[in-house]
N, C-alpha and C positions, 0 to 999 in steps of 0.2 A: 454686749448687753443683749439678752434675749427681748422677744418681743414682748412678752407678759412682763419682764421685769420694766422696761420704758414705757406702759402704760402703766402700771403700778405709781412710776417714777412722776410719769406728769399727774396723774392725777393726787398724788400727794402734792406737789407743788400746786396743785389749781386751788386742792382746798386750803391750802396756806395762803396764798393771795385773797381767797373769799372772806377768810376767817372764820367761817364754818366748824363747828363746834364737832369732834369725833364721832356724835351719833349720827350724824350727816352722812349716807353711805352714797358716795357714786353712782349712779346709774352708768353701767360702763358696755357703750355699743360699739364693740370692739370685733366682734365677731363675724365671720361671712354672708349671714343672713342677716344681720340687726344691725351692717354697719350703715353708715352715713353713704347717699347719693346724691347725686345733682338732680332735680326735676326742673321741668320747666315752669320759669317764674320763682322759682327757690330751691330749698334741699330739705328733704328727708334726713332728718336727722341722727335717725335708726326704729330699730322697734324694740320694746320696751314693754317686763310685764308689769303695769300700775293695779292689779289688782289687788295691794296692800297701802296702798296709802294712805295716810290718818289724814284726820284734818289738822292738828297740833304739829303736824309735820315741820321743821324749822327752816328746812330749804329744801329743794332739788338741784342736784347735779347731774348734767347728764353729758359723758365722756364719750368724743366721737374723734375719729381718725378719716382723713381722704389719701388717697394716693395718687401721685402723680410723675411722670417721669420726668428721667429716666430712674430717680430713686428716693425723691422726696415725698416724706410724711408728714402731713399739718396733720397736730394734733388739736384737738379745740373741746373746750368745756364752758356750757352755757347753764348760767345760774338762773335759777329763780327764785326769788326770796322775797321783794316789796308785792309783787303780786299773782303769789299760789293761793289765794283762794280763789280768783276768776281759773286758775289751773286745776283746782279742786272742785270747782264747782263744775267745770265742763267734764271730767270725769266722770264725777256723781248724774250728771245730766245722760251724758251715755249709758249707765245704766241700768238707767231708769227706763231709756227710751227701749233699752234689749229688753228688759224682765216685760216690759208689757209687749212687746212684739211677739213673746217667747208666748206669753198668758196668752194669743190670739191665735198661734199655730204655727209652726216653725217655717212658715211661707208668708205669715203675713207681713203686710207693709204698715208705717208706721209714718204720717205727716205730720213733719215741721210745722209749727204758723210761721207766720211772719218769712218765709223763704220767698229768696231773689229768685231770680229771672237771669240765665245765662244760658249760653250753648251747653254747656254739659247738661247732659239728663240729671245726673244725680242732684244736681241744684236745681235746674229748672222743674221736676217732677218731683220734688220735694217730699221723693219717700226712700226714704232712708233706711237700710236694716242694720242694727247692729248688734249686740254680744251685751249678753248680760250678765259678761263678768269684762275685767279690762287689765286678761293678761296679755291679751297679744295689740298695743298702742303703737302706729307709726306718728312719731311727733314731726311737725313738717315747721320748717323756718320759710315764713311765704316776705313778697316784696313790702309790705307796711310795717317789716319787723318786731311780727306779732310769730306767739306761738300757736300753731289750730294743731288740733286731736282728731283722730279717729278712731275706734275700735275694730277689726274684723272685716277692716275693706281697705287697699290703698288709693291712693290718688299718684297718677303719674305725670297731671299739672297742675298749678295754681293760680291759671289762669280763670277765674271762674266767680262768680258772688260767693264771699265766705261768710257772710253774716249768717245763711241758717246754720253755721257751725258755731256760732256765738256761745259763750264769749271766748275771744282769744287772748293769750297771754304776753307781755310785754317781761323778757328777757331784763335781768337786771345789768347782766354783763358775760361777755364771751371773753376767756384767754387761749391764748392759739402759744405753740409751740413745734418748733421746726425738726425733725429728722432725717437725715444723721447730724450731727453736730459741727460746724464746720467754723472754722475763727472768725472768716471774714462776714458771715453773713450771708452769703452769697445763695438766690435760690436762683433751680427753677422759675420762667417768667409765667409758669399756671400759679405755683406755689404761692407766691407772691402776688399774684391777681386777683386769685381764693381768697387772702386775706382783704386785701382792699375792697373784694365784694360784698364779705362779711360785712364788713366796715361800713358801705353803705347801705343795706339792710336793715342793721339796728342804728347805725350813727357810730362814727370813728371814737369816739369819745369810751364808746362802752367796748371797744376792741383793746386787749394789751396783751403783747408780746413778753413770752418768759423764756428767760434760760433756763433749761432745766439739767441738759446731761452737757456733763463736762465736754468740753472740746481736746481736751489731753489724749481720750482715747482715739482720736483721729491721726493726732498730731506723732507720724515715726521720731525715732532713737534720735536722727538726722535733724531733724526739724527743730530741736533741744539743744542744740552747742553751738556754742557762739562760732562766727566764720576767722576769728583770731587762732580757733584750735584745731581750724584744717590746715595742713600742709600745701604750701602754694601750690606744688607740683599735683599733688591731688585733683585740686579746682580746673587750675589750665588743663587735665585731661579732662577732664567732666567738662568743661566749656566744650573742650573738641570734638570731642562726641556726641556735643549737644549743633556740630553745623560750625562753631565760630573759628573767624579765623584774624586769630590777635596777634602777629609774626614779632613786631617789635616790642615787646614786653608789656601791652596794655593791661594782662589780665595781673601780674604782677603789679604792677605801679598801680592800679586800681585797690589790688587788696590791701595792700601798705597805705592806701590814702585812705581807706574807708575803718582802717583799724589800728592808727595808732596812737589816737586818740581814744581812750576807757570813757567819756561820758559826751562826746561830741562824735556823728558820723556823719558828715557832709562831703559831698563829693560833687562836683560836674562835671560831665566829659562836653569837648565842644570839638567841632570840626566840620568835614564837609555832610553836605545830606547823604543818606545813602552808607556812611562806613561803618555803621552796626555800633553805634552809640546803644543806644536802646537795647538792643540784640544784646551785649554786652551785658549791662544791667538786668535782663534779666536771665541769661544761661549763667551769669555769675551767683544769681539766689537760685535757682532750680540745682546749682552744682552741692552750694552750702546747706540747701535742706535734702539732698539727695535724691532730687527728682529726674527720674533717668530719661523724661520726654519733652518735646517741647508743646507736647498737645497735651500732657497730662494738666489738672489743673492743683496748682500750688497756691494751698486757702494764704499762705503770709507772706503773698506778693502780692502787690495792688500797684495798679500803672494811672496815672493822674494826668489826663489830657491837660493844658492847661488852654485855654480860650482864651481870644484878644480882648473880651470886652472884658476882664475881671479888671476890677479897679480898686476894690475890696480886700480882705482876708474871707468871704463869705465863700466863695467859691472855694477855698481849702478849709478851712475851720466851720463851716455851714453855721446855721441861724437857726432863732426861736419863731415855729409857724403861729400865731397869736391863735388863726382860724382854726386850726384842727390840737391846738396847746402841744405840739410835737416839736423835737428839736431836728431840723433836718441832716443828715447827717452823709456830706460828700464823701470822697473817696480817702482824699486825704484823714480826714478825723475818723475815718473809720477803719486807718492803719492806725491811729496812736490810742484808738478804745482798745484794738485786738492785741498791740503789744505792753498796754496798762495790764492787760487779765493775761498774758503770757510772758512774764516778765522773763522766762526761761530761756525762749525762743525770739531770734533773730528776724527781725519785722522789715521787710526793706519795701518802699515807696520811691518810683520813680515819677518824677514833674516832667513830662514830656513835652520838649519844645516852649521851654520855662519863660523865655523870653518875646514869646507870639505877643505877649503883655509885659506893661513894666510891673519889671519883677520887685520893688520896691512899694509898690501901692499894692499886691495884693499877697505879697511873703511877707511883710518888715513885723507882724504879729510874730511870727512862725519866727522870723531870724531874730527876732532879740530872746523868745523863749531858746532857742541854739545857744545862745551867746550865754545869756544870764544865768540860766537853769532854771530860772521863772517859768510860772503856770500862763497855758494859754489864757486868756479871759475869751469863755465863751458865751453866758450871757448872765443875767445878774437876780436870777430866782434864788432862794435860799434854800431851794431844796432843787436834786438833780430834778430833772426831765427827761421824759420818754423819747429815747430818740427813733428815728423812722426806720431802723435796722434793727430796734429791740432792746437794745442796750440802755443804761443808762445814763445818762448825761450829766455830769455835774460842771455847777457855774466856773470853776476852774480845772484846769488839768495841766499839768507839766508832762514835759516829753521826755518820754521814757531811754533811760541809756539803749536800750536793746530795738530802737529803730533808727534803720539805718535810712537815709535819706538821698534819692539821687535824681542829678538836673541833666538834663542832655539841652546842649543847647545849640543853634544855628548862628553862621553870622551870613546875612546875606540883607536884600532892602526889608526884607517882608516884617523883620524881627525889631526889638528894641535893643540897645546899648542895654551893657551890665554893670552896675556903677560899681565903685571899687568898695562899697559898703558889703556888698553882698559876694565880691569877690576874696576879697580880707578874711569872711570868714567860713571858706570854702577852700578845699583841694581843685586847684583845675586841671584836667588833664584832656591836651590836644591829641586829637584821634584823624588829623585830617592828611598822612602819611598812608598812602595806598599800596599794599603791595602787589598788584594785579596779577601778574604772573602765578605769584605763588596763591592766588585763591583760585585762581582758575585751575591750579595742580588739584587744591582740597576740593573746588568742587567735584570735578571728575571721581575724583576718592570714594564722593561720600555718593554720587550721583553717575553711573557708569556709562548708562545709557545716554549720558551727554556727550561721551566722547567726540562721536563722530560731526556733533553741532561746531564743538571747540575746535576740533583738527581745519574743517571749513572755513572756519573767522579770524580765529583768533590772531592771528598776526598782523591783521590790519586792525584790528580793536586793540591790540598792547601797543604798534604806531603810536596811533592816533591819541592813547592816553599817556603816553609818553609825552608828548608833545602838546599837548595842554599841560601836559603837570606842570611840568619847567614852565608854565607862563602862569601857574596859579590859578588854571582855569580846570585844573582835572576833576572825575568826578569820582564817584564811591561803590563800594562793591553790590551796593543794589540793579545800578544800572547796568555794570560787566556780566551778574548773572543772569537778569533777564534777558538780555542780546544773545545769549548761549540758549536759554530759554524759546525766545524767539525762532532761531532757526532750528531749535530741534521741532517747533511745530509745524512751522513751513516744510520742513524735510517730511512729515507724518501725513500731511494733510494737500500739501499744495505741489511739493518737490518743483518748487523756483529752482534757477542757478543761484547755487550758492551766492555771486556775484552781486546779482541782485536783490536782495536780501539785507547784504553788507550795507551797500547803497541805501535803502528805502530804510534800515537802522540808523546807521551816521545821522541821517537827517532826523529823524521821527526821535530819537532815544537820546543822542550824542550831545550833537553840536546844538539843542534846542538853550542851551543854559549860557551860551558863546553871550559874551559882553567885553566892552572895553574902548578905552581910547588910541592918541595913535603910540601907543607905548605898545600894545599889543598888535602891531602890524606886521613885527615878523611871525608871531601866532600864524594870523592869516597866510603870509607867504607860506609858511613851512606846510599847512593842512591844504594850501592850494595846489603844491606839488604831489604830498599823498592821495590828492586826492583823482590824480588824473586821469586812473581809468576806471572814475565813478561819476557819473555825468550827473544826476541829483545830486550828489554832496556837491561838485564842483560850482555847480550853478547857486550854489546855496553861497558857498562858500564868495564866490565873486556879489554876490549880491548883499553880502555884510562887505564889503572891502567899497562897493559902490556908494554904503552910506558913510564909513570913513571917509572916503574922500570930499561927502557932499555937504555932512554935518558934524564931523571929527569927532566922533563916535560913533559904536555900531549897538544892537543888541538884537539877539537870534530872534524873539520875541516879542517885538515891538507890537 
């Protein structure tokens, strides 16, 4: 879509919201000189020629664009309609004030009564020259979310006494709309702070967010087929190339879990921290809508922290703001608003680390609409609400077949128990099987210039995670690649012995996670022996074996 056609586009939608009558024509300041700026204390709105205005006039619309990066366009159109005659009348007032400045000599100056007192000359010296006609008006939006006029001069603050610019016009209402189009919502943090400054300028109340261009034209061929009509073999290369390394059939048993079920996708992977749970979940959506990076950003993935303190469904399903009359709208509800309006396209939301909180006090809303096919209850207005992403809100919503849903979870103290309610009706799939060796092959693969880190280490790091694993104490491929990471930096920067390195690793990276009773004593034997010509590890190592004998338990982190 061209640019003249997307201004076109919203401001037909602005006057459909206003309900302004076809002889109502736009004022459209769209252009490089008349568009919209920031000044200090407000914004210039654009410039605009007013020198046809009637007084019967029915409204004013006046259509402005900002820009901001790296490629967001707010667009915004601010009505006037309850009071354009204070908008007409300071017009006519302008002038009035040119034709007699004009009638005294094209140098004369012309005084306000009644003008303040402020550091600017032009208010404080209360002479004023302007144009006695008003084609060329910059309209200025100042901080008491009034409109002030001038003809034939700008102001580059608003810092200043505006009463001898009296009177000024109160805006009935601004709509803003977001470009390019994108499902999730997702801006720019200026894009988005424009808006909320708008917001507080005139009052949130008279701000409303519109869709106006389809989000289809964003959305590739890829992004439109359900992940049932990809070839598994397809995905697990797209996973691979996207970094992951799934040896024993995860990426398989994941997509059979997530698809073979037509109106139910629940899935949770659980295992150790570290083995690309997450990572998983989301090179398995970037494969399914064809996203070839993992820095590109994919608008119909959304990743859903979850916080210990939810106790609620609020925290996924959000709430009614009484104060600003908006529906708040979390991460989660604002996968099941984007895959309601794309029912075509494959919506996937990951809960990460689902269990930080119990997962029964703040999912059981969410898992009985799973279960039933019942509508969320999200709050009990009789007509939708605006929710804080644009969309609209209605008092029910069911979940949509086409979002797919997934939990990664921990077992370790930090976490809660998963009860068998929530298990029932879930695929769970254990991720906590390491293949070390074989990632440290893919990482070199994909990462060359590691080689020479891995050749260094790595035989004392595949030990030593050997010998945790068989005791249930090993750890995940996060930690194996930063320890490669590690000494490719010492190698760049500091060129340690290798040796050392290893050592000041095992301690700092490894063995920080060591726990157990004396069930795990021959653990300690076996890492006491590996470890003996490493004098940090070993001293670590005898000094967890020193609190087994003292309190018959150890933990690397007490």
């Amino acid at each position: 879509m061209s640019l003249i056609e997307r201004q076109k586009k919203f401001l037909e939608a602005a006057q459909l919201h206003f309900g302004t009558s076809k002889g109502v024509r736009p004022r459209e300041l769209f252009g490089i000189s008349n568009s919209a700026k920031i000044v200090e204390g407000g914004i210039q709105l654009g410039v605009v020629n007013l020198d046809s205005v009637k007084e019967d006039v029915e409204a004013l619309i006046f259509g402005c664009v900002l820009r901001f990066p790296p490629e967001d366009e707010v667009y915004f159109a601010v009505l006037v309609r309850n009071d354009k005659a204070n908008f007409i009348s300071r017009l006519n007032q302008m002038k009035r004030l040119g034709a007699a400045a004009k009638g005294e000599g094209e140098d004369a100056e012309f005084s306000l009564e009644g003008a303040g007192t402020s550091d600017d000359s032009e208010s404080s010296d209360a002479s004023i020259k302007y144009s006695d006609r008003n084609n060329v008006v910059p309209i200025y939006l100042a901080a008491d979310g009034r409109l002030w006029l001038r003809n034939a001069k700008f102001w580059d603050s608003l810092n200043f006494d505006l009463s001898p610019f009296a009177p000024g016009t109160e805006p009935d209402e601004i709509v803003v709309a977001l470009h390019p189009p994108t499902a999730s919502a997702r801006r720019s943090l200026l894009a988005r702070e424009f808006i909320g400054w708008l917001g507080q300028l005139v009052g949130s109340e008279k701000i409303h967010e519109l869709s106006v261009w389809s989000d289809v034209a964003s959305l590739s061929p890829d992004m439109r087929r359900k992940p049932s009509s990809v070839p598994v073999a397809e995905l697990e290369a797209a996973v691979r190339e996207l970094g992951g390394h799934y040896p024993n059939g995860e990426v398989r048993r994941f997509h059979a879990a997530l698809n073979f079920l037509e109106h139910k996708h629940f899935v949770i992977l659980s295992g150790l921290s570290g083995t690309g749970k997450t990572q998983l979940a989301m090179k398995y959506a970037r494969a399914v809508h064809g996203v070839k990076s993992n820095t590109a950003e994919d608008p119909l993935l959304f990743v859903c922290p979850v916080r210990p303190e939810w106790t609620d469904p609020a925290g996924l399903t959000g709430y009614h703001d009484v104060l600003t009359n908006r529906y708040v709208v979390p991460v989660f509800l604002e996968a099941v608003l984007v895959a309601t309006a794309h029912r075509e396209s494959p919506i996937f939301v990951i809960l990460d680390e689902m269990n930080l909180a119990r997962v029964e006090y703040y999912f059981s809303d969410v898992l009985s609409a799973i279960e039933s096919g019942g509508p969320l209850q999200l709050h009990s207005n009789s007509i939708p609400l605006e929710g804080t992403t644009g969309s609209s809100v209605r008092a029910e919503m069911p979940l949509p077949s086409n979002l797919y849903i997934i939990g990664t979870i921990n077992i370790d103290e930090t976490t809660n128990p998963v009860s068998d309610k929530v298990l029932d009706r879930a695929t769970v799939i254990d991720m906590s099987t390491v293949d070390a060796s074989g990632f440290l092959a893919s990482l070199i693969e994909r990462q060359p210039a590691l080689a020479g880190a891995r050749d260094t280490s790595s035989d004392k790091l595949l030990e030593i995670h050997r010998l945790m694993q068989q005791h249930g104490q090993g750890f995940g491929y996060r930690v194996i690649e930063e320890f490669i990471r590690y000494h490719a930096f010492d190698a760049a920067h500091y060129q340690s012995p290798p040796h050392e390195v290893t050592d000041d690793l095992l301690v700092q990276k490894v063995l920080v996670k060591l726990r157990g009773s004396e069930r795990q004593r021959p653990l300690l034997n076996a890492l006491e022996k590996a470890a003996d010509s490493f004098p940090r590890t070993l001293s670590y190592i005898r000094k967890l074996k020193d609190d087994l004998d003292e309190f018959g338990s150890f933990q690397a982190m007490r």
